[in-house]
FIDO-223866 format. One line per 4 residues: number of its first residue (from 1); their letters; for each residue y, z, x of N, C-alpha, C. Coordinates in steps of 0.05 Angstrom, whole numbers, plus 5000, padded with zeros to 4 digits. Example, Ala and Ser with C-alpha at 12.3 -4.5 7.8 and 13.67 -1.06 7.14 Angstrom:
<torros>
1) AS) 4886:5156:5264:4910:5156:5246:4934:5156:5264; 4955:5142:5257:4979:5143:5273:5001:5157:5258
</torros>
This chain:
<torros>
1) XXXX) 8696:8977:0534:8722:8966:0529:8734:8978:0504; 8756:8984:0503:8773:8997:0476:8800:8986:0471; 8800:8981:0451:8824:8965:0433:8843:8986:0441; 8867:8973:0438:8888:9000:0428:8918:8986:0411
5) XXXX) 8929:8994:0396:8947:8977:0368:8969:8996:0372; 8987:8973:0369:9018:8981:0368:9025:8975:0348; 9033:8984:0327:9037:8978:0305:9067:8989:0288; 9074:8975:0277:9098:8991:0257:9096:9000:0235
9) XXXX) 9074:9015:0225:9069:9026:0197:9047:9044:0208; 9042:9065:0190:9017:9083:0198:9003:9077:0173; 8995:9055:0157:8978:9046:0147:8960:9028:0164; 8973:9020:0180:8958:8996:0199:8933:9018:0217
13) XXXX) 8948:9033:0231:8943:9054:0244:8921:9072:0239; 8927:9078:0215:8907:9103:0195:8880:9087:0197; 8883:9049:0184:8853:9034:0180:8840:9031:0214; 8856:9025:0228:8849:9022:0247:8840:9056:0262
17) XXXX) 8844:9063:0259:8832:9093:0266:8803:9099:0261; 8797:9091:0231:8771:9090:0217:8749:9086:0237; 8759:9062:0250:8737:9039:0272:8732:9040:0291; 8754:9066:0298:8758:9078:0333:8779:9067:0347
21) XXXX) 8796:9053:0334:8816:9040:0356:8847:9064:0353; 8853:9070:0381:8877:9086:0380:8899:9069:0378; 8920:9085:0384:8948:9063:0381:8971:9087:0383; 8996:9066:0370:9008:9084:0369:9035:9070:0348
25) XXXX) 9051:9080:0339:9066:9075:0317:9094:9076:0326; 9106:9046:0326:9135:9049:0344:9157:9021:0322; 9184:9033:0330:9202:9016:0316:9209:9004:0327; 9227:9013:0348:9254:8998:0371:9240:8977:0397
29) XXXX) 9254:8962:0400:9249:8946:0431:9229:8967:0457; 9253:8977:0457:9246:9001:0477:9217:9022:0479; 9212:9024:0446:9181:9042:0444:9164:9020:0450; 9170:8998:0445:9143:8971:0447:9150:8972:0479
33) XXXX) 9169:8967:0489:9157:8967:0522:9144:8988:0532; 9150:9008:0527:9136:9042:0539:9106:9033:0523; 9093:9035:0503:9080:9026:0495:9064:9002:0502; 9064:8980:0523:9058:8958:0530:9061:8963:0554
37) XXXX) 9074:8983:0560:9058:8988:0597:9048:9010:0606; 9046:9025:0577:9030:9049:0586:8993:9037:0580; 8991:9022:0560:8960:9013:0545:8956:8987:0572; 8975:8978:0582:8969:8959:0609:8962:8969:0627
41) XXXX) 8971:8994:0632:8960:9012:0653:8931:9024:0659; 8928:9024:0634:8911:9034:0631:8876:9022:0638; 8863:9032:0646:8844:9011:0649:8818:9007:0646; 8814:9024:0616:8789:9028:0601:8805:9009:0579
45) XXXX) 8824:9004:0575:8838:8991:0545:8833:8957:0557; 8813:8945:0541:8805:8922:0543:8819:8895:0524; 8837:8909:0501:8850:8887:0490:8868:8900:0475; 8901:8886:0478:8911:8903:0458:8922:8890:0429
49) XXXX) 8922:8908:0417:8932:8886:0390:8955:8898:0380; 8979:8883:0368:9003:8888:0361:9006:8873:0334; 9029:8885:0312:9030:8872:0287:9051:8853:0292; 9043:8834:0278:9058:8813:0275:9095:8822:0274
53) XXXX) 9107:8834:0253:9123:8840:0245:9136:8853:0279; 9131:8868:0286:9142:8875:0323:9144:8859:0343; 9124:8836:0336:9125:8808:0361:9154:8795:0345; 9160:8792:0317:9181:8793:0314:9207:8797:0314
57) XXXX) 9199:8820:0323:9221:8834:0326:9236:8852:0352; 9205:8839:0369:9212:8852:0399:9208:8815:0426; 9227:8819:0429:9232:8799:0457:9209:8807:0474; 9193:8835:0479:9188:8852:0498:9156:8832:0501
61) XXXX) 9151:8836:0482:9117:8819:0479:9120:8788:0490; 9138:8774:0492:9131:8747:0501:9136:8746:0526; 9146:8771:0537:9152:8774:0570:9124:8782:0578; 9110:8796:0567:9088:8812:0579:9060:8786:0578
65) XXXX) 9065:8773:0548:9032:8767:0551:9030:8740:0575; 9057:8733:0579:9040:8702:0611:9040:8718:0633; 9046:8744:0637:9050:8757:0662:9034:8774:0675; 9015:8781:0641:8993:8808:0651:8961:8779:0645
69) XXXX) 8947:8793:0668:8921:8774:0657:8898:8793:0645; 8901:8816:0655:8888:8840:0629:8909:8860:0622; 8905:8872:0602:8891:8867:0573:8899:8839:0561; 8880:8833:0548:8894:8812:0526:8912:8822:0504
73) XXXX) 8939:8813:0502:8954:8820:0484:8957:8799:0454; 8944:8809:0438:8934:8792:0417:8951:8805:0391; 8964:8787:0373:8983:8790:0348:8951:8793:0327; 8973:8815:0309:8955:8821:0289:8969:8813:0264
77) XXXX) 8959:8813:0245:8975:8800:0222:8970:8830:0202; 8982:8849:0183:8970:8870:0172:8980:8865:0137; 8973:8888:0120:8972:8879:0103:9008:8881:0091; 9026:8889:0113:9050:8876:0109:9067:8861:0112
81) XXXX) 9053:8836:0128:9057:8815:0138:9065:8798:0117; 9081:8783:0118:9102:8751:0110:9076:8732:0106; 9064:8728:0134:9054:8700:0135:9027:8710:0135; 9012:8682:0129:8986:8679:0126:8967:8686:0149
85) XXXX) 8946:8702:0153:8930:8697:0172:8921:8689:0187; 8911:8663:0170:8908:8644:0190:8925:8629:0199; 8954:8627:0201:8973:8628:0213:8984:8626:0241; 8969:8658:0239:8977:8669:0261:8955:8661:0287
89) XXXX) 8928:8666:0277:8898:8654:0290:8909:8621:0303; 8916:8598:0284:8924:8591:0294:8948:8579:0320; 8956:8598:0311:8988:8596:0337:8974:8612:0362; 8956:8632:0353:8946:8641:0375:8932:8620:0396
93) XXXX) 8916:8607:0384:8903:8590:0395:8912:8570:0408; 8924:8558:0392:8951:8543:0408:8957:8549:0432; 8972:8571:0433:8986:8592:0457:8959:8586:0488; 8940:8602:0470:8913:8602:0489:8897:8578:0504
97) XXXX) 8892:8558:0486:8874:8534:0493:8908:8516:0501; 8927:8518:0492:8951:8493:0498:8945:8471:0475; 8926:8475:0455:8921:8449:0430:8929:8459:0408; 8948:8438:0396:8959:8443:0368:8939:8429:0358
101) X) 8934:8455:0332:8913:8457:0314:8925:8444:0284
</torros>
């Protein structure tokens, strides 16, 4: 199984490289969808992870994650993120189990 990160900074990118996870580095609406159906397609990519700051800022991710049932499309929080971490962990969970935490 292999991660793969969409990210908007190539700091995120660079750390995540270290650990073996590919990705790729996008701004606009439009790169996060090309990006989110090319790593969907794909079918050695077992989870994908995206920064916080692009689920922000892209409509594109809340269309995709009730509609695909693999990969898991999971928010990352990086070290340019607004909000807290655990934050985000829990909204995730929320989303996932349906229980506010």
């Amino acid at each position: 199984m292999k991660y793969f990160l969409i990210s908007d900074n190539v700091d995120t990118l660079a750390g995540m490289r270290l650990v073996g996870v590919r990705g790729v580095v996008v701004h606009e609406e439009d790169e996060v969808r090309a990006a989110l159906d090319k790593a969907c397609a794909d079918p050695d990519i077992g989870l994908v992870l995206i920064t916080d700051k692009l689920v922000a800022k892209c409509s594109a991710v809340f269309e995709y994650k009730p509609t695909r049932k693999r990969p898991p499309i999971v928010e990352m929080p990086d070290r340019h993120s607004d909000s807290n971490p655990g934050d985000s962990i829990k909204r995730y969970i929320s989303e996932v189990v349906g229980v506010k935490i």
